[in-house]
Phi, psi and omega in degrees: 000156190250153190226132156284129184242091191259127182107141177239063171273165162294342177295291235279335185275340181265342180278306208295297176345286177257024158289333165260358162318290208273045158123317220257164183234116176252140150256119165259161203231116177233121166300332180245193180267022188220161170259144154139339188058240175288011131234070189286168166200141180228106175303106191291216196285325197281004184070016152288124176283161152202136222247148173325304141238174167275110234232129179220124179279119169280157141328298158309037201230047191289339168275338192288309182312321173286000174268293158312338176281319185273000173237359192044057194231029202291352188271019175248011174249115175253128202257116175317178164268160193262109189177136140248141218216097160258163193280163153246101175321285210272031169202057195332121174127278180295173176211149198234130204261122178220105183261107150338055181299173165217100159246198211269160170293171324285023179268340172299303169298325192281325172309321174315340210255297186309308197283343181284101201229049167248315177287290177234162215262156234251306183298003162256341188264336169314301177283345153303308182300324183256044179232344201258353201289266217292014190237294185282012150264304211249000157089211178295326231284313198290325168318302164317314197293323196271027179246067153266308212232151151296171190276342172308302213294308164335257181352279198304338186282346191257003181082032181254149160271141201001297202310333179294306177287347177285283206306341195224316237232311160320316208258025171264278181332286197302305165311308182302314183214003170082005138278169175254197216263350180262335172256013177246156190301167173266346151332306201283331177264341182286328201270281187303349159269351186281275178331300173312308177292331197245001156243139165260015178242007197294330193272350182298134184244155180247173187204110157311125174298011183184218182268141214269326182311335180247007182264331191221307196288250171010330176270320165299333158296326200277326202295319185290315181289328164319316172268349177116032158265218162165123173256143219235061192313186126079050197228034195310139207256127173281315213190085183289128177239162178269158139304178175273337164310330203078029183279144158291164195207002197161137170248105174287112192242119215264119187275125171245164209068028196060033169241126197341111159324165175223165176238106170287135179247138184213164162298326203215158180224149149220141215243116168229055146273181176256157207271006168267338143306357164297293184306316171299344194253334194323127174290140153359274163345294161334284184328328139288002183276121192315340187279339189268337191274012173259070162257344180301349188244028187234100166206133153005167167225129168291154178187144190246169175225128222240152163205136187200102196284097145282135204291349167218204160316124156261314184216148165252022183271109179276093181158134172343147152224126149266116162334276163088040169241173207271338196237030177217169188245298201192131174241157175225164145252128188282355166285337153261335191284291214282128172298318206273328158291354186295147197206145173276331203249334203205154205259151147215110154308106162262096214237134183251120158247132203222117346264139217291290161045256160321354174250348196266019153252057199225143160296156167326281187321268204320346191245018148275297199309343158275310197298297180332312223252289172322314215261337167310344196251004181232349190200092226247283199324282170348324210234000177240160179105214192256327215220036178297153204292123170250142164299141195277287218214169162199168166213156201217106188241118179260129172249078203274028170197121192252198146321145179329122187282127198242075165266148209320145174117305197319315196300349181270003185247022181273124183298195185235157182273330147291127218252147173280006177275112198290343174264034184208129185241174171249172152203171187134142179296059183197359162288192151257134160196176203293348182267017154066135170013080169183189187260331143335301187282330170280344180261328164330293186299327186293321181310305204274326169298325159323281207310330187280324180258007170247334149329308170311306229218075179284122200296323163321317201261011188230164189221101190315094193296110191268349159286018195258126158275150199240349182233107205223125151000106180292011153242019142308129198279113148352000000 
């Protein structure tokens, strides 16, 4: 059967993917002119990348790792040492470290957490540790419960004190969803220490060899045409029109350069865009149905990503940092972390500024020009003296709607991927499954929309009406 996919995001490309395991010919739809959604990449003039985001593969990641293993591209995830490496504010310059050993989970986590003793204090990881019990006995089921309250309102309810969370847990929240420890559920962090303890490689990071776009989406391209699919850059979906049921009938694609709208016509549609163009696309008809109308209680988060060429070294650290500064979440120099960036003699920094909000109507120049000022404080020696660090270049990338704002509530409002619509699926990391906002959660979602239509709709048992254009002039009769 042929299934129309509008987004060339990882849901949509990862539902194409495995929509042609089973059988079925996906055309994927893309609107703009690169692949990839929240990990687009463009090359400026100087042949330099510069990325949506800063995109970091966990250990804890088993469908992504299983993608790359089922795409044979497992060597382009270069995997770090198992450490997370925060900046210390009040000691400019240092880091303070919680290194992994290897032995088996959760002892591996708990010593990295015992040996650190730059953060918290032996009477704070007690009681941090016994406030986390009832999330490592009683598991998702407790996990889930607690996206009631924010992760402040945890804490306080489990009696861990304030400090834990300035010291650890701010520069956690921003990363994870770009918020801070007072707006975010406490689902999202509970979730991600749920992994981290009970694997033992789960908190360990990779870094993609190159632009995620020719590294990972590009491969996934080659894999879906291979097989009878087909992806469509420049291809923007206008108008899901119905049937008289209230069925799909068509995905409308608004013709650009002056050229005629079209109607993809297909057996099955699935929409893996992010859901606040999702809510704007809805039909009419639709908007009162319950799976569709808690998409409402669902938008986007802003968030900008900083790239920044500097004339030398800034740091020799290959590896993810938290910032632990007020305006910044978590940085690398890419230069060390990237094969395909890598330079010996001179830094490009990539950096998420969190939270975003208050910045993205702000110009560029000011929010280098803040960053610059974050980064005095972060690299004191570099940026002082007769001979301070100059900037080369920079590129300034605003995302004004990201992953989902995952504040207390949310989960009730994330659909299933299957639709009360019998031809129409959802896929996006903002559906439901268990990894939440992240690129884990978008190859997921895609993985369970594949699994649900070809349950649905078995490629054995159907026969492609080959006499059907699946692509037709929108003044053509339907």
């Amino acid at each position: 059967m042929r299934v129309a996919i509008a987004g060339a995001g990882l849901a949509g490309l990862s539902c194409a993917k495995y929509l042609t395991d089973a059988g079925h010919t996906p055309i994927v739809l893309e609107r703009r002119d690169v692949l990839g959604g929240k990990i687009a990449a463009w090359k400026d003039a100087d042949g330099d990348w510069y990325e949506t985001g800063l995109h970091i593969f966990f250990g804890a990641y088993p469908n992504m790792l299983q993608l790359f293993k089922e795409l044979d591209i497992e060597e382009r995830l270069q995997w770090k040492q198992h450490t997370m490496i925060f900046n210390q504010p009040e000691k400019p310059g240092t880091y303070s470290r919680f290194d992994f050993p290897d032995i088996p989970a959760p002892f591996n986590g708990l010593v990295a957490i015992l040996r650190n003793n730059d953060l918290l204090t032996w009477g704070e990881k007690i009681r941090f540790g016994l406030g986390l019990l009832p999330a490592i006995v009683r598991g998702q089921k407790y996990v889930a419960e607690m996206d009631q309250y924010s992760w402040s309102e945890w804490m306080k309810k489990q009696n861990i004190p304030p400090r834990v969370e300035k010291e650890v847990f701010i520069a956690m929240s921003k990363a994870l969803n770009f918020i801070n420890p007072d707006e975010i559920s406490a689902t999202i962090l509970l979730t991600a220490l749920n992994r981290f303890l009970q694997e033992k490689n789960g908190s360990k990071m990779a870094f993609l060899d190159g632009a995620p776009t020719e590294r990972l989406c590009q491969p996934l391209v080659d894999y879906i045409t291979a097989r009878g699919g087909e992806v469509r850059l420049n291809a923007p979906l206008k108008e899901i029109l119905l049937k008289e049921d209230d069925t799909v009938r068509g995905f409308l694609l608004r013709g650009l350069n002056g050229a005629e709208d079209e109607i993809c016509k297909a057996d099955i549609y699935v929409c893996a865009m992010p859901v606040d163009p999702l809510k704007v696309m809805l039909p009419p008809p639709w908007r009162e149905i319950d799976h569709f109308k808690k998409l409402e209680g669902l938008e986007g988060v802003p968030v900008i990503n900083l790239h920044l060429w500097f004339d030398r070294k800034l740091t020799d650290i290959d590896h993810l940092l938290f910032s632990r500064s007020p305006l910044l979440s978590v940085y690398a120099d890419m230069s060390n972390t990237c094969k395909e960036y890598a330079n010996p003699d001179k830094s490009m920094l990539e950096l998420v500024l969190a939270p975003a909000k208050d910045w993205m109507s702000k110009a560029d120049e000011e929010i280098i020009e803040a960053t610059i000022g974050e980064l005095k404080q972060l690299f004191p020696k570099h940026f002082s003296g007769e001979n301070p660090a100059k900037l080369l270049k920079y590129h300034v990338v605003k995302t004004p709607r990201s992953v989902y704002k995952a504040t207390p509530g949310r989960q009730a409002c994330r659909p299933e991927q299957k639709t009360p619509i019998a031809n129409f699926y959802l896929a996006g990391d903002y559906t439901m499954q268990q990894y939440l906002g992240s690129m884990e959660g978008a190859v997921l979602s895609g993985k369970l929309a594949a699994q649900v239509i070809a349950k649905d709709y078995p490629a054995e048992k159907l026969t492609p009406s080959s006499d059907i254009s699946y692509l037709l002039p929108v003044t053509s009769n339907p």
